[in-house]
C-alpha positions as MATLAB code, in Angstrom:
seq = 'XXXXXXXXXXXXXXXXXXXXXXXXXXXXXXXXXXXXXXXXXXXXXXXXXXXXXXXXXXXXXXXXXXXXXXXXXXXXXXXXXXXXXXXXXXXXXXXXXXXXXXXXXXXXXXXXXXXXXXXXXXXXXXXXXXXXXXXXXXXXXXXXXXXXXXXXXXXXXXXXXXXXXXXXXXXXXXXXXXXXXXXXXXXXXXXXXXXXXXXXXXXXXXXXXXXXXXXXXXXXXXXXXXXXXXXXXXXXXXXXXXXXXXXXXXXXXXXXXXXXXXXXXXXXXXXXXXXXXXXXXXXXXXXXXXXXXXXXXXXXXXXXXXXXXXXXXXXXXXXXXXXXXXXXXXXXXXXXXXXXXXXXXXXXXXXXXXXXXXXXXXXXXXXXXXXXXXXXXXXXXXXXXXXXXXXXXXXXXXXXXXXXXXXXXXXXXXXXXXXXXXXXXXXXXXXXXXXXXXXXXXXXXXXXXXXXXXXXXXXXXXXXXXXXXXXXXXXXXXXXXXXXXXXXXXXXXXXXXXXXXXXXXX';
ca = [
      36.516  -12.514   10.732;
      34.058  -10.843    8.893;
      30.748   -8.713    8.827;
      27.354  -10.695    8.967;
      24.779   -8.601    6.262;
      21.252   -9.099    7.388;
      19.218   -8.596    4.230;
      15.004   -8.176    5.070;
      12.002   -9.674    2.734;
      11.693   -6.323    1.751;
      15.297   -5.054    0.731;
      15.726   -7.260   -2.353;
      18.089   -4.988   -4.209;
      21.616   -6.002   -5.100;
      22.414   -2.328   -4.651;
      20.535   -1.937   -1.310;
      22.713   -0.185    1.608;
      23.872   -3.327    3.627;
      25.471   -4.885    0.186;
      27.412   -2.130   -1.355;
      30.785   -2.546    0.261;
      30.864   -5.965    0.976;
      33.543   -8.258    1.059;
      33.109  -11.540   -1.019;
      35.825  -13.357    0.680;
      35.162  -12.946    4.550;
      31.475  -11.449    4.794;
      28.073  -13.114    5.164;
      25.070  -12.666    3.608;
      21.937  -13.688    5.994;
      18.211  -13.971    4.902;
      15.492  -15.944    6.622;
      12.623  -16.819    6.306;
      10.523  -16.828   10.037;
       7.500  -17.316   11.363;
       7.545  -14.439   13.247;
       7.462  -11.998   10.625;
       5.170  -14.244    8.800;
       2.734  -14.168   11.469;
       2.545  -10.748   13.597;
      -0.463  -10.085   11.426;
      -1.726  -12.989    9.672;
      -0.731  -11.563    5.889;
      -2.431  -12.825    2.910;
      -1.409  -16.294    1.729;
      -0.226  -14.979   -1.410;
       1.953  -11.959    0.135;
       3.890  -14.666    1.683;
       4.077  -16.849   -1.290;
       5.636  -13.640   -3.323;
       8.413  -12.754   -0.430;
       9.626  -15.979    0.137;
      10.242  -16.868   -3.564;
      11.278  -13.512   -4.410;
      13.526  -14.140   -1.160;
      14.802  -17.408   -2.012;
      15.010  -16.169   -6.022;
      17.141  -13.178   -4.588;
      19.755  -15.537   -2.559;
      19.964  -17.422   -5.613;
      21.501  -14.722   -7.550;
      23.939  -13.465   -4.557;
      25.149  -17.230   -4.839;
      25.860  -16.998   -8.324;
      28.267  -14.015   -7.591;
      30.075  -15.922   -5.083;
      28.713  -14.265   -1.803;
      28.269  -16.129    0.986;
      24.635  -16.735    2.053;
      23.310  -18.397    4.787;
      20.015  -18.960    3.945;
      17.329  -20.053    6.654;
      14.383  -21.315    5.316;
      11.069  -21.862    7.439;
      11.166  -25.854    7.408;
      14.496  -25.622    8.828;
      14.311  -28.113   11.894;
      16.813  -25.055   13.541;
      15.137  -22.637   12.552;
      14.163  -19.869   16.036;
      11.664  -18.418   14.410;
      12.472  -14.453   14.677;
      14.813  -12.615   13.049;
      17.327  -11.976   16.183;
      17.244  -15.553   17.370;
      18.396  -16.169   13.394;
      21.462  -13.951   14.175;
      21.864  -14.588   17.162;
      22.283  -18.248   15.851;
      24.989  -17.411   13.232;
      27.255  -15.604   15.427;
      27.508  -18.367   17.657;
      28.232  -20.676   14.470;
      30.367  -18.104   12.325;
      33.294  -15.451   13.469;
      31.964  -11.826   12.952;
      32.997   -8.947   14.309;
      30.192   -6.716   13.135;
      26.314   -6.649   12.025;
      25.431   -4.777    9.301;
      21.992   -4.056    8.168;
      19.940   -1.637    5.915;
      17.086    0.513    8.214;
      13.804   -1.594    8.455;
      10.118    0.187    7.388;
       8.470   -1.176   10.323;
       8.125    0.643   13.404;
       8.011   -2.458   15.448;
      11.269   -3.874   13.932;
      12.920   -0.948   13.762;
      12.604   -0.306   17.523;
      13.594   -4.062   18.333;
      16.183   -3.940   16.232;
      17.797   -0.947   17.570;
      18.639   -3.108   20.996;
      20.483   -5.568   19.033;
      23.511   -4.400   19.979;
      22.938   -4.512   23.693;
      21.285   -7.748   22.898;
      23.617   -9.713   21.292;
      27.038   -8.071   22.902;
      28.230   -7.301   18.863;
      28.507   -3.560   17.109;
      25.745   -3.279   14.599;
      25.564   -0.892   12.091;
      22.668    0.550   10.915;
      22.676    1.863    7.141;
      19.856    4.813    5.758;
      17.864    3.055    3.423;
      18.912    4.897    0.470;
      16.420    3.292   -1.936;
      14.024    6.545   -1.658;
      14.076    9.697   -3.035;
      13.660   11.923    0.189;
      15.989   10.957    3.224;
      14.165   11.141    6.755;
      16.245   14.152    7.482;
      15.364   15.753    4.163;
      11.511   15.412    4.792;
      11.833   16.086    8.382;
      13.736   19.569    7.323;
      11.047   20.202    4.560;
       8.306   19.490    7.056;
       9.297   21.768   10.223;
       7.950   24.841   10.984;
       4.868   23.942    8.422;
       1.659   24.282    9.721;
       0.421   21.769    7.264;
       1.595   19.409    5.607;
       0.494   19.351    1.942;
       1.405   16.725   -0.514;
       1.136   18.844   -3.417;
       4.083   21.415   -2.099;
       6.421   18.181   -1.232;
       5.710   16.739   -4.420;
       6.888   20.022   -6.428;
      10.429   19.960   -4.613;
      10.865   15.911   -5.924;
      10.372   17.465   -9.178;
      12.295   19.676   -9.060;
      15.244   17.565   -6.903;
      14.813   14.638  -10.229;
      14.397   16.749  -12.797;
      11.834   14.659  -13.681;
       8.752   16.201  -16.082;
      11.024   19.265  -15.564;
      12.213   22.173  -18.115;
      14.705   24.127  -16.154;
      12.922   25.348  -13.411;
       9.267   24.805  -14.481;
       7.559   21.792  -14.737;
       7.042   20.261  -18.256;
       3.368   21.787  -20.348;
       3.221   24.674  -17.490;
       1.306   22.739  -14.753;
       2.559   20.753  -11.934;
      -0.698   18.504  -11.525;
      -3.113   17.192  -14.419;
      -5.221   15.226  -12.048;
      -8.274   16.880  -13.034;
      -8.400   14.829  -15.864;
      -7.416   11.628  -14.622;
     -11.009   10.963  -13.502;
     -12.731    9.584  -16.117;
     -15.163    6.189  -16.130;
     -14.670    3.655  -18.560;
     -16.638    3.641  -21.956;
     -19.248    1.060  -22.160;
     -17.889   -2.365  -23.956;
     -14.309   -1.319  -22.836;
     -11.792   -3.686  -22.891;
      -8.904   -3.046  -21.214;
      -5.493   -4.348  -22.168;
      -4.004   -7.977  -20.953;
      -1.627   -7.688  -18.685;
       1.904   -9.252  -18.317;
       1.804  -12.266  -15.489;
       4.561  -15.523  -14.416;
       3.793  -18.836  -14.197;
       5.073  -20.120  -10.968;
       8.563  -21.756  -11.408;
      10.052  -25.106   -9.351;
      11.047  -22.545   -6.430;
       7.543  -20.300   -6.279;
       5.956  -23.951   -6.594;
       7.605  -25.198   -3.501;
       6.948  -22.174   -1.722;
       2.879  -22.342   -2.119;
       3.234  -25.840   -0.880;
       5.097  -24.558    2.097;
       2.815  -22.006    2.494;
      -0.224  -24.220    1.986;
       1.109  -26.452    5.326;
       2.001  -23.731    7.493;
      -0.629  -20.698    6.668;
      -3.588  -22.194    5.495;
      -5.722  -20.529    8.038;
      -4.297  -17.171    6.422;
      -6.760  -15.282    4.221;
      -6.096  -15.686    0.372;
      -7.039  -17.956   -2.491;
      -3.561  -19.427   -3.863;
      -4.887  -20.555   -7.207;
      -3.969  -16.889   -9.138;
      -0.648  -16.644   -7.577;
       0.828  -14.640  -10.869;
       3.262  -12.365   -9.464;
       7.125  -11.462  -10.630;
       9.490  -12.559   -8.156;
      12.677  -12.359  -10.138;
      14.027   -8.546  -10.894;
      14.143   -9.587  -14.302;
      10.397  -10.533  -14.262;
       9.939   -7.291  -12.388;
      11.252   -5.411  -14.848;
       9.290   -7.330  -17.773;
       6.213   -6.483  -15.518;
       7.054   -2.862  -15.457;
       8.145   -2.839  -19.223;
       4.567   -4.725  -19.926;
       2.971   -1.576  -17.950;
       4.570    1.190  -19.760;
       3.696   -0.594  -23.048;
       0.296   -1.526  -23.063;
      -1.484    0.727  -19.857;
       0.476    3.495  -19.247;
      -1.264    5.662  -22.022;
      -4.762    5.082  -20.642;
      -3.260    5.264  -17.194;
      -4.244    8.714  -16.456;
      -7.938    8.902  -18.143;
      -8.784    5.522  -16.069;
      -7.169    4.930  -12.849;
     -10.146    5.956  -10.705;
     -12.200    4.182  -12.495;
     -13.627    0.863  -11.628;
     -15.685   -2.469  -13.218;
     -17.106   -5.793  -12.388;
     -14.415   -8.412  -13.221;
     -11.865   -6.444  -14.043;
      -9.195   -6.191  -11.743;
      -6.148   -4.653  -13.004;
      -7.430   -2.082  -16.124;
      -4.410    0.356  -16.687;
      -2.562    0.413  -13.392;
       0.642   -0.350  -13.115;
       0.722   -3.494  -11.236;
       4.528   -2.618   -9.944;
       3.829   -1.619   -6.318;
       4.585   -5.210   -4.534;
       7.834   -5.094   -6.566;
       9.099   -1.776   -5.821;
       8.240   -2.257   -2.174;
       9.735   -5.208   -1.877;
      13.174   -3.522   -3.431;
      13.027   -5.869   -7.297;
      12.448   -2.210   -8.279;
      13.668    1.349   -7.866;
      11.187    4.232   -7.425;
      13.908    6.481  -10.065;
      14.009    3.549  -12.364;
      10.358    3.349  -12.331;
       9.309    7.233  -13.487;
      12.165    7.633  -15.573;
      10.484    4.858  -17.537;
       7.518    6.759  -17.796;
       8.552    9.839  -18.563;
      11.143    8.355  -21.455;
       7.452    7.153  -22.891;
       6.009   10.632  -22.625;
       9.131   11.799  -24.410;
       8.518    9.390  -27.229;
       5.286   10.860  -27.645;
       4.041    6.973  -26.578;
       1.906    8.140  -23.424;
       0.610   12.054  -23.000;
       1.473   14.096  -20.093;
      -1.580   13.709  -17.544;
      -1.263    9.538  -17.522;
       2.683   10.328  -16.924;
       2.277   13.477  -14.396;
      -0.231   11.294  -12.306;
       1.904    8.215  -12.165;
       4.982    9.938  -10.960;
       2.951   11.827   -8.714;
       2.410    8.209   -7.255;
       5.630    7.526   -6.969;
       7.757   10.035   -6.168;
       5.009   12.297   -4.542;
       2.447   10.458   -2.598;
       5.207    7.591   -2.069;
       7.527    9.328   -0.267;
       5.609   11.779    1.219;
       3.479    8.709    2.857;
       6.675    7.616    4.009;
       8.067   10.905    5.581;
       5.178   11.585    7.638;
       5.078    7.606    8.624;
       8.556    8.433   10.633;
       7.949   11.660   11.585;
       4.308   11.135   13.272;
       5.248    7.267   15.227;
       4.470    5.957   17.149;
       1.882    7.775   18.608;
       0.269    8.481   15.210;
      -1.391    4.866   14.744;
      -3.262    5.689   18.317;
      -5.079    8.219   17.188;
      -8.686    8.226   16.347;
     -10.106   11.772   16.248;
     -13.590   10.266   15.085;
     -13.669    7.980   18.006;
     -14.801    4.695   15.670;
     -15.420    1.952   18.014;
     -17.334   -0.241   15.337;
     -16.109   -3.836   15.195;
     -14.891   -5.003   11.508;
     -17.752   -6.606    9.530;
     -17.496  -10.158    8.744;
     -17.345   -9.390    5.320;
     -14.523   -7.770    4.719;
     -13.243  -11.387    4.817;
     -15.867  -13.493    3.417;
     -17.182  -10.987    0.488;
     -20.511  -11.972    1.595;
     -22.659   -8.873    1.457;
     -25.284   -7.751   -1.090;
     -23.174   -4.427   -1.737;
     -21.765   -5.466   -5.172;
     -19.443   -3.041   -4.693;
     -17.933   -4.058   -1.366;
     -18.209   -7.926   -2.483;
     -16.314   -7.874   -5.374;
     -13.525   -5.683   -3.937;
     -13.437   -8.116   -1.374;
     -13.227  -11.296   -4.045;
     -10.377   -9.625   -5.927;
      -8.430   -9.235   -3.092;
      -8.488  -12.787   -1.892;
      -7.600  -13.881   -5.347;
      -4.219  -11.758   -5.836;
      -3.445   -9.774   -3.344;
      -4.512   -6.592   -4.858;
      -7.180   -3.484   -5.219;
      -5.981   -0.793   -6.753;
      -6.125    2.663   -5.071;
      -9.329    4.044   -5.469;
     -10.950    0.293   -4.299;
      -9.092    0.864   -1.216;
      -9.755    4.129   -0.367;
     -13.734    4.735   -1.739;
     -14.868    1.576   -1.085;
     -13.569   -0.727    1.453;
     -11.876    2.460    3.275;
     -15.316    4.580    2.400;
     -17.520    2.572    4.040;
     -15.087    1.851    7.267;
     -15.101    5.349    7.756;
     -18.958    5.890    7.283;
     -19.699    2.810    9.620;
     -17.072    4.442   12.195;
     -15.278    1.164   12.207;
     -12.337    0.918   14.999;
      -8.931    2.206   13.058;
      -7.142   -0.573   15.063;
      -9.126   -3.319   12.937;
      -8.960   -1.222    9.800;
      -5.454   -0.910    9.441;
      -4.488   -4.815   10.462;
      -6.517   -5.733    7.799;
      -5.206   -3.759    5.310;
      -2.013   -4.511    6.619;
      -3.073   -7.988    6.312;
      -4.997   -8.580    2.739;
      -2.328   -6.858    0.120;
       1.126   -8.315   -1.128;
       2.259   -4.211   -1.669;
       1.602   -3.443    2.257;
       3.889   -2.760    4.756;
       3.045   -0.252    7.774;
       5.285    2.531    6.917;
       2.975    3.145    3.516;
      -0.218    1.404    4.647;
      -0.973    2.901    7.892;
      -0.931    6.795    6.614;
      -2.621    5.535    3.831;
      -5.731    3.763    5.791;
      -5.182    5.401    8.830;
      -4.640    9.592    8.050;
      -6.737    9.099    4.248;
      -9.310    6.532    4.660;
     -10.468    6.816    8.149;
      -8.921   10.208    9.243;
      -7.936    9.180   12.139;
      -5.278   11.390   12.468;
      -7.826   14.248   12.542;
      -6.687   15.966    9.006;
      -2.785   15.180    9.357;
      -2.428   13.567    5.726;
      -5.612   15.149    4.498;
      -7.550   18.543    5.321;
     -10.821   16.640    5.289;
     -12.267   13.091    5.120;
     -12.392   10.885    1.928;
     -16.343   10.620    2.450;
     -18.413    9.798   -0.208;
     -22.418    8.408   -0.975;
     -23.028    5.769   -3.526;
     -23.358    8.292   -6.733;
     -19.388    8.748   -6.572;
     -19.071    4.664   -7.023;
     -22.205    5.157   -9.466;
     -19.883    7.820  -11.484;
     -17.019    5.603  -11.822;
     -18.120    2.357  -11.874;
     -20.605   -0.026  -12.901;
     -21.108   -1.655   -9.962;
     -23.983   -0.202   -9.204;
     -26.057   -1.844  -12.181;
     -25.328   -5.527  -11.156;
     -26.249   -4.313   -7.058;
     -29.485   -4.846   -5.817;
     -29.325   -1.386   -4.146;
     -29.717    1.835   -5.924;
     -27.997    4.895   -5.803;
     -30.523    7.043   -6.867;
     -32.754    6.381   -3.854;
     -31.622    7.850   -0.544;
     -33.947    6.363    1.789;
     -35.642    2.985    1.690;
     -35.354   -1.241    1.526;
     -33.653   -0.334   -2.255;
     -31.606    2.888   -1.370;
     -27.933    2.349   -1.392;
     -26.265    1.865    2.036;
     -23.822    4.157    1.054;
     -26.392    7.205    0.727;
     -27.656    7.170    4.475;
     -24.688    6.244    6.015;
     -22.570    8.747    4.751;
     -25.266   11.287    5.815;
     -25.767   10.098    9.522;
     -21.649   10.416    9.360;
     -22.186   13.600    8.973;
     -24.773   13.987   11.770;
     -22.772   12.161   13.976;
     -19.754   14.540   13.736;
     -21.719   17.769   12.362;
     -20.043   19.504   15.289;
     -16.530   19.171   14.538;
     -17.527   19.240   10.499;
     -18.461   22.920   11.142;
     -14.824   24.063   11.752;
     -13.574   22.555    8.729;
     -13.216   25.184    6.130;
     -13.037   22.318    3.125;
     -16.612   21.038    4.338;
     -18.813   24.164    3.761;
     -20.628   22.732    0.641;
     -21.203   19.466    2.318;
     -22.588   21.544    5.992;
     -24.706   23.478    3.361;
     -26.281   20.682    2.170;
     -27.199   19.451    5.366;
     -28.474   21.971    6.857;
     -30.997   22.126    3.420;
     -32.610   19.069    5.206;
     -35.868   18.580    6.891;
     -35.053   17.682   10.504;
     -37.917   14.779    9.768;
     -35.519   13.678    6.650;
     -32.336   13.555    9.417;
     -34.297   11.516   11.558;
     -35.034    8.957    9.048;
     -30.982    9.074    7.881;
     -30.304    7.557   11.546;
     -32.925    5.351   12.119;
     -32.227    3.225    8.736;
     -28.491    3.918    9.674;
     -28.900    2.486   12.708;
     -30.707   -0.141   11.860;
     -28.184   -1.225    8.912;
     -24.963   -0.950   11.374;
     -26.205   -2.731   14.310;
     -27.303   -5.623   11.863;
     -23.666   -6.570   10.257;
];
């Protein structure tokens, strides 16, 4: 008898926790693909196209090493359709005496699978996912007894726990944080660099085909499908990233333009979510190109902040606030989601083309998300619950435990200033300043009221009307409350009548 070693869509690591003591000759490897998983939110076409090859890709290479895999694919004519009915399948075909497993980072499957045991009459074993930086019990210590919890202060002790960026006890050019200049807009006639990609092989190629008979009602174009799904092509990917975008990372990665989708970012995060890479592997990359003088300090600072900051702090607080955390909504947003936040169709050139580059790959990159498509959710007061499934739904990098504090605390502030003091509000002169959207819109910016002002202007005025009250006692929003009250109460009235009259339209 041996141990059965469930291995997730999202733990494809030969070194992951379930894997590192097992025994060739008696233990068995199980990954499956199921429509369950596939299906609880309706993910993008291409998200599903990436796990299962990357899946399939992944069982390949235990094969090769002589494990034993049992290998469920979704066109199997025995196939349950859910993860337990998959094990609960094996045992009753193989002798085990134990289920071992590496900790899901889902809420919902993590609370499922902790009745497995009781379920299925078998001991199960449950392993810390050890792929992170910051154990649950390490942020959980590092987060009690703090009245707030700041990103900045977390992201100092990962320094200083890595050593990355680090000279003794002091971080590396005297500063912990160059963001301040990480914000610049692209030059005009700026081309950025091309950017590493993989032709689909016989195994992604019969994937898309499965995926174009069983999900074609899923959002997503198919037709770019260019993602790694091989470590090896993972690593290529990140090697691509450090060589030809990582120097430029930090003066552009807010920055945004028409038809260019990728610019300088690192185009890693489905990988390293999905477990092809390591988080450690990933900055010490970077930083060996800031020690070779090959990328300066601020484009290296602000990508590990990414990872090994923002990352793991996202993922800290994800565990420490559910599961009553994704039912908050401290702005009370009861707005239905817009129609085009699935078709593109909308004459905001901003929002539109956003929208078009994430149903071709599967991808915005952070500032998209957050001051556009999350911008305008929260200035239109649109329901968190339909927010977050359709972030949850649209990228191949999401899973809850990073996308809900992300959308949910950040975006929308939901959580009423948990992962931020105040709300990521902005008008339409912050995409003006780091974009050039704006000139191919047939709104302008520089008009605030009006058939031609930008949407983006009024509305994020009458969002401050609406919730001027509880505004007030924010200490971060005195400027903005300033402002305001510098209006004419006949100017305030005109912010919500053409607000009103834009939001009940969509």
């Amino acid at each position: 008898m041996g141990k059965l070693r469930l291995v997730l869509g999202d733990q494809l690591h030969r070194n992951i926790a379930a894997l590192s003591d097992i025994d060739k000759k008696n233990d068995i490897v199980l990954m499956a693909e199921v429509m369950g998983e596939a299906t609880y939110v309706k993910h993008h076409q291409q998200k599903i196209v990436f796990l299962f090859s990357a899946m399939r890709h992944f069982a390949k290479a235990l094969k090769a090493e002589k494990i034993n895999i049992r290998y469920v694919e979704l066109d199997d004519k025995e196939n349950t359709g859910s993860l337990l009915g998959e094990v609960k399948r094996c045992l009753s075909e193989e002798e085990i005496d134990e289920i071992v497993f590496t900790a899901c980072g889902e809420y919902r499957l993590a609370e499922d699978m902790a009745g497995w045991a009781r379920k299925l009459n078998c001991p199960v074993q449950i392993r810390e996912d050890d792929r992170f930086i910051a154990s649950l019990e390490e942020f959980e210590a590092w987060a009690s007894g703090r009245k707030n919890l700041t990103m900045e202060y977390f992201y100092r002790e990962m320094r200083k726990k890595t050593g990355l960026l680090m000279k003794g006890d002091k971080p590396i050019g005297g500063k912990w944080n160059y963001d301040a200049q990480n914000r610049k807009k692209l030059p005009k006639g700026y081309t950025p660099p091309e950017r590493f990609s993989v032709k689909p092989d016989k195994i992604t190629k019969d994937v898309i085909s499965l995926v174009k008979d069983h999900f074609n009602d899923h959002f997503g174009s198919l037709e770019n499908f260019q993602y790694a799904v091989t470590r090896d092509d993972a690593l290529r990917a990140l090697d691509d990233f450090i060589d030809v975008a990582l120097p430029a990372f930090g003066d552009y990665q807010d920055a945004m333009a028409t038809g260019e989708d990728f610019l300088h970012h690192s185009l890693v995060s489905a990988y390293l979510n999905a477990g092809l890479l390591t988080p450690l592997e990933i900055c010490e990359a970077a930083v060996e190109a800031y020690h070779d003088d090959h990328a300066p300090l601020n484009a290296v600072e602000g990508f590990v902040r990414q990872i090994i900051g923002w990352r793991e702090f996202i993922r800290g607080l994800y565990w420490l606030e559910m599961p009553s955390y994704k039912e908050t909504n401290a702005l009370k947003a009861d707005r239905p989601l817009p129609d085009f936040y699935w078709t593109g169709k909308t004459d905001m050139h901003c929002l539109s083309e956003v929208v078009r580059a994430t149903r071709d790959y599967a991808y915005a990159h952070h500032i998209q998300r957050l001051m556009v498509t999350g911008n305008f959710a929260l200035l239109a007061g649109i329901l968190p619950e339909a927010v977050n499934e359709w972030y949850l739904i649209v990228y191949a990098d999401a899973y809850e435990w990073v996308q809900l504090p992300n959308t949910h605390g950040m975006a929308l502030w939901a959580d009423g200033g948990v992962v931020g003091t105040k709300p990521y509000a902005a008008s339409g002169s912050y995409i003006q300043r780091m974009s050039n959207y704006c000139s191919s819109c047939d709104y302008s910016p520089s008009k605030k009221l009006g058939e031609e002002a930008c949407p983006f202007n009024y509305l994020y005025w009458d969002f401050i009307l609406r919730h001027e009250k509880k505004f007030r006692q924010n200490h971060r929003m005195g400027m903005v409350m300033r402002n305001l009250d510098r209006k004419e109460e006949a100017e305030k009235k005109e912010i919500k009548k053409q607000a009103k009259a834009f939001l009940d339209a969509l």
